[in-house]
N, C-alpha and C positions, 0 to 999 in steps of 0.2 A: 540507555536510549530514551529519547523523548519523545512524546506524543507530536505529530504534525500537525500546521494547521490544513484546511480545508487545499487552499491554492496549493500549497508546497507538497500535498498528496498529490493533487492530480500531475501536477510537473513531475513528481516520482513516477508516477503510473504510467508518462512517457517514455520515464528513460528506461523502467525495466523492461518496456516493451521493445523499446528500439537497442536497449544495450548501450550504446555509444551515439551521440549526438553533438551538434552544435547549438546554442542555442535558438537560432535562425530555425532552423528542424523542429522545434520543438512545440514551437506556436501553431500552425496550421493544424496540431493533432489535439490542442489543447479545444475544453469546452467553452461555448460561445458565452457571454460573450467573450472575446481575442482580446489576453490583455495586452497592453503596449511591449513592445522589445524591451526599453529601460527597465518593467515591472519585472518579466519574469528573466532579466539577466539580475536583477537586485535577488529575488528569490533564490537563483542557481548559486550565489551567491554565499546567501546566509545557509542553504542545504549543505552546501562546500563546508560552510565556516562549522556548520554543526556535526559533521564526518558524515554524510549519506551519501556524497557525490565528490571525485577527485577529477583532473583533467589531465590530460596530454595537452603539449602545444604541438599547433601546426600554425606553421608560420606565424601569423601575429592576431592567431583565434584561440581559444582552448574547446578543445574535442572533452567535452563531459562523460562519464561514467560513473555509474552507481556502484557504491561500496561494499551498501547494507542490498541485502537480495530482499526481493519482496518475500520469500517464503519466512524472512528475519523479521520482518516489519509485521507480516500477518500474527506472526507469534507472539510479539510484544503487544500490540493494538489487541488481540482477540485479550490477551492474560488481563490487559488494560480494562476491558470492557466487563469481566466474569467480576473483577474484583470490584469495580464500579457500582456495577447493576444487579451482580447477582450474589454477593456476599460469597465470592471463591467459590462457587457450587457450577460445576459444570452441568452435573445432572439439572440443576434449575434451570439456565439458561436453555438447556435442552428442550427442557419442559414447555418454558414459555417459548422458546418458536415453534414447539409443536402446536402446540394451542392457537397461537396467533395465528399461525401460517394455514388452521386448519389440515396438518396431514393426512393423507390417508396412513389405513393401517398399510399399507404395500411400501409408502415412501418409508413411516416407520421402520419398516423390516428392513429394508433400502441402509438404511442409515446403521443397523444394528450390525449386518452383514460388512458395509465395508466398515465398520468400528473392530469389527474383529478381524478381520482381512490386514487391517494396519496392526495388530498385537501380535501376530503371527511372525 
């Protein structure tokens, strides 16, 4: 899988949400500014061409669908980011949004609770 750019996230972040679209559909939910039809049909596009999105036809449109699920993409972009910024250390990157984000100790606990709650 490959990292996305910026535009070609948020048009994913579309379609996971709608499931199935046109790309007509697609632009109204997209953020401003609105790029042109031609742009984010050239996008659907190269997403298609990179395996993220396939289509159905209906009549002489293609009905878009996502391949890759977002919980797919969250898992490669987050792995992406740990080995990027934090030298493979999940406890680090932990760290540093604790720190940044200022948590309290209660979200701390928050966090420790549902980390165990998924190893279960």
């Amino acid at each position: 899988m490959i990292k996305l750019a910026k535009r070609e996230e948020q048009i994913m972040q579309v379609f996971w949400d709608l499931e199935k679209a046109f790309i007509r559909d697609i632009i109204p939910l997209l953020p401003d500014p609105k790029p042109h039809y031609n742009s984010v049909a050239t996008i659907v596009k190269i997403l298609a061409e990179k395996g993220f999105l396939n289509y159905e036809t209906a009549g002489n449109m293609h009905c878009f669908f996502p391949v890759i699920s977002k919980e797919e993409y969250q898992q490669f972009a987050l792995k992406d980011i740990v080995s990027q910024y934090f030298d493979n250390s999940y406890p680090r990157m932990l760290a540093f949004f604790a720190k940044e984000q200022k948590l309290s100790e209660k979200e701390l606990d928050e966090i420790v609770s549902i980390i165990k709650k998924e190893k279960i």
